[in-house]
C-alpha positions as CSV (number, residue, x, y, z in Angstrom):
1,X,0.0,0.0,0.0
2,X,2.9,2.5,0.7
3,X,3.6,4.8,-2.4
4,X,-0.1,4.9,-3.2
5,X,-0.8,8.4,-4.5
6,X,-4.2,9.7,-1.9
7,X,-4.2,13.2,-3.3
8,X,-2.4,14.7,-6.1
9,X,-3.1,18.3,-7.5
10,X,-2.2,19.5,-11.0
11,X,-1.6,22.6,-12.3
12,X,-3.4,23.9,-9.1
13,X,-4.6,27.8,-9.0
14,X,-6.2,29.6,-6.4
15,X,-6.9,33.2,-7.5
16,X,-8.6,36.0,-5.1
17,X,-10.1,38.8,-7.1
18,X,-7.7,38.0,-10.1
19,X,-4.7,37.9,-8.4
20,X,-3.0,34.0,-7.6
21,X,-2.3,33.0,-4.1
22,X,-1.0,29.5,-5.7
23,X,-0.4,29.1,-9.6
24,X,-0.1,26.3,-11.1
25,X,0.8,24.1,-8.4
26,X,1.8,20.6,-8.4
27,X,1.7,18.6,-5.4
28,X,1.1,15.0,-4.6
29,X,0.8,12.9,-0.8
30,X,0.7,9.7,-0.8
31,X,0.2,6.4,2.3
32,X,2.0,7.5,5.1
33,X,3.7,10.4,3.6
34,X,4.3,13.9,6.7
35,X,5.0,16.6,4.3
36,X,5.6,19.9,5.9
37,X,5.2,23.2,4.1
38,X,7.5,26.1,4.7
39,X,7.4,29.8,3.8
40,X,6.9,33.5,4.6
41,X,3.5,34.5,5.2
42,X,1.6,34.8,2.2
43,X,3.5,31.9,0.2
44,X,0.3,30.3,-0.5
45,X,0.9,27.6,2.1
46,X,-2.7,27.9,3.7
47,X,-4.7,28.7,0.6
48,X,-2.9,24.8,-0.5
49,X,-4.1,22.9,1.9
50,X,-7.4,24.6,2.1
51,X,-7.9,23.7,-1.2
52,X,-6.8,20.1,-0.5
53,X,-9.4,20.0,2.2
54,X,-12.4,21.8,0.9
55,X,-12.2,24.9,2.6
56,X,-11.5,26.6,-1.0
57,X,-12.6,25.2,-4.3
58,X,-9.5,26.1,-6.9
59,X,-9.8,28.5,-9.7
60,X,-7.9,26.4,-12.2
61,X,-6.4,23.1,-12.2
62,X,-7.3,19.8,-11.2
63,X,-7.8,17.6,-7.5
64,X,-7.3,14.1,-7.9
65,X,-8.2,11.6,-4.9
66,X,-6.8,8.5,-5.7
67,X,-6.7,9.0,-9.1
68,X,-10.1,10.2,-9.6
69,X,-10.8,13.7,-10.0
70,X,-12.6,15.6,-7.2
71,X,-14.0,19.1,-6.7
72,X,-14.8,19.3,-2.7
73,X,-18.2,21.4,-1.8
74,X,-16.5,21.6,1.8
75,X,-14.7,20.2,4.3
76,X,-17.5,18.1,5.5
77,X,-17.4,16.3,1.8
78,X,-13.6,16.5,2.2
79,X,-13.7,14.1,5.4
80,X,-16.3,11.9,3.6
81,X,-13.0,10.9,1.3
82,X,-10.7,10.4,4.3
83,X,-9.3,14.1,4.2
84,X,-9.3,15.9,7.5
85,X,-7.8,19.7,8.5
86,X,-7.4,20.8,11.7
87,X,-7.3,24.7,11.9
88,X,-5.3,26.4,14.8
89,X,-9.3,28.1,15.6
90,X,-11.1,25.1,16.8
91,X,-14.3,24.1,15.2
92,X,-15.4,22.8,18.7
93,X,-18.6,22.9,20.3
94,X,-17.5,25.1,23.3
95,X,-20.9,24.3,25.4
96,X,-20.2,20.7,25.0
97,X,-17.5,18.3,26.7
98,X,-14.5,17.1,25.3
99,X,-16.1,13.3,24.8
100,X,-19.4,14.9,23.3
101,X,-17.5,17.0,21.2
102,X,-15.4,13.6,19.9
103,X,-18.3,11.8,19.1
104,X,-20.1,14.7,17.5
105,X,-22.1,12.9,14.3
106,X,-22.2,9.3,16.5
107,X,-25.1,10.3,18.8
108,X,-26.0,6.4,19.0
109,X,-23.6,6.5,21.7
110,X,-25.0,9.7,24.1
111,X,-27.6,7.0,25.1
112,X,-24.6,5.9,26.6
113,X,-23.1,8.6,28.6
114,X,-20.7,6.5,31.2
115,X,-20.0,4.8,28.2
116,X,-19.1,7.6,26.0
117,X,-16.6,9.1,28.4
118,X,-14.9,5.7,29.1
119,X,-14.3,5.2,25.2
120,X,-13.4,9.2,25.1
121,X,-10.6,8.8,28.0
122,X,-9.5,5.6,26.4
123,X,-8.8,6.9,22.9
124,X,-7.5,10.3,24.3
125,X,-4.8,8.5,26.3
126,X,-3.9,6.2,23.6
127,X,-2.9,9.3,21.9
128,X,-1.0,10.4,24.7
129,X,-3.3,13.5,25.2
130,X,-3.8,15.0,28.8
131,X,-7.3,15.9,28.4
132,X,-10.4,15.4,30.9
133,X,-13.0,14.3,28.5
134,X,-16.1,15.4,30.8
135,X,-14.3,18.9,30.5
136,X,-16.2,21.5,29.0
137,X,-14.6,22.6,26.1
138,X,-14.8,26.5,27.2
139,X,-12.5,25.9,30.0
140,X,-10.2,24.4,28.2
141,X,-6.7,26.2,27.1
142,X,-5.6,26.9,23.1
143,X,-3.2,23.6,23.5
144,X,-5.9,21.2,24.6
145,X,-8.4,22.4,22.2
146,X,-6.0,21.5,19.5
147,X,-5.6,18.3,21.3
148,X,-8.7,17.5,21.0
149,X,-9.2,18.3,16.8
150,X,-6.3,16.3,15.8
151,X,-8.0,13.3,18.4
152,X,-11.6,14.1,16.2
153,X,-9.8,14.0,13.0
154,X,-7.8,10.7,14.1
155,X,-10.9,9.1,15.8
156,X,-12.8,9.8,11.9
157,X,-10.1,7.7,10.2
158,X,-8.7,10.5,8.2
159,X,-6.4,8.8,6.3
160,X,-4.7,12.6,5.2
161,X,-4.7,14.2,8.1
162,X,-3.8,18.5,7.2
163,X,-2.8,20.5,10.3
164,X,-2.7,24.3,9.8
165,X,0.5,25.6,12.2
166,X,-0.4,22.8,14.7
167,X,2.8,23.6,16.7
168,X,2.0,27.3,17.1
169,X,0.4,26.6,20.9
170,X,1.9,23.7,22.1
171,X,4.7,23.2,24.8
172,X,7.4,21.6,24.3
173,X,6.2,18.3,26.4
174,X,2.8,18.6,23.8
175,X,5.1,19.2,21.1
176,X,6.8,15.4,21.7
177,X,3.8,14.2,21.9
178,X,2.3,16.1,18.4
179,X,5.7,14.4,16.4
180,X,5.5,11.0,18.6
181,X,2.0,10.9,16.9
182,X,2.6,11.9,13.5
183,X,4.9,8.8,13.9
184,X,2.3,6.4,14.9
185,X,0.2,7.8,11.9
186,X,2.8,7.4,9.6
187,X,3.1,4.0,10.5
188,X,-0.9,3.2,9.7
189,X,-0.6,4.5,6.5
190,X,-1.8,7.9,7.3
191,X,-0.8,10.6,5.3
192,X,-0.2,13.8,7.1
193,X,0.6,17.7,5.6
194,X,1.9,20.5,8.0
């Protein structure tokens, strides 16, 4: 399976009122590829993998997703495919708790509750993640926020996982465990851009 192309783009443009953020951009990830972008702000870097997840349809070009050609309404359809972003502003449900908000679309399970936290704390330590899952998601700090996208994204079977400045609020004990986990990703065959 390794070397399996899961999203290539071709002659990629993005253009904002007529003027390119990417042009003609060429770009492929494949099985258990980390790829991570560098550049001075406004390089295009963001408006990439937005388009790779999405966020922004391109103005030119072509997405392929395993070799068949895709043109994403949003990120929602995105993560239908396997493609997952985690944005440094959470899309969290800030009323909710950290469990609720990870099983956010599998309500069969709030019949559940005791249940539902159990399996939450479970999976969050597997990911090394110090995060209280009956936690309110309001209370919780930038870092753990993050935590708890990249566990939503993981938990959804993303198999290319796109994290925008995932670093950016993270100490330096997180930031072990951020790279330990891109690891263990890598190793399933997920595909991760950063």
């Amino acid at each position: 399976m390794n070397g399996h192309d899961l999203v290539t783009l071709k002659d990629v443009t993005k253009a904002y009122r007529g003027v390119p953020a990417i042009q003609n951009v060429n770009f492929t990830v494949r099985v258990g590829e980390v790829h991570a972008l560098v550049g001075e702000n406004g390089a295009g870097k963001s408006t990439l993998t937005k388009v790779m997840a999405g966020v922004t349809p391109p103005t030119g070009g072509t997405v392929l997703f395993e070799g068949e050609e895709v043109r994403f309404a949003s990120p929602a359809e995105a993560l239908t495919r396997g493609i997952a972003m985690v944005f440094q502003e959470t899309s969290l449900v800030p009323s909710m708790t950290v469990a609720q908000n990870l099983y956010l679309g599998d309500e069969s399970l709030y019949n559940q509750l005791r249940g539902l936290y159990i399996s939450a704390q479970q999976f969050l330590q597997s990911l090394n993640f110090n995060v209280d899952p009956w936690a309110t998601v309001s209370t919780l700090g930038a870092a753990q926020k993050q935590m708890v996208e990249i566990a939503r994204a993981v938990r959804q079977n993303a198999r290319v996982i796109i994290f925008d400045e995932p670093t950016a609020t993270l100490t330096p004990e997180e930031k072990r465990h951020f790279f330990s986990l891109i690891g263990r990703l890598k190793k399933r065959g997920v595909a991760v851009v950063f």
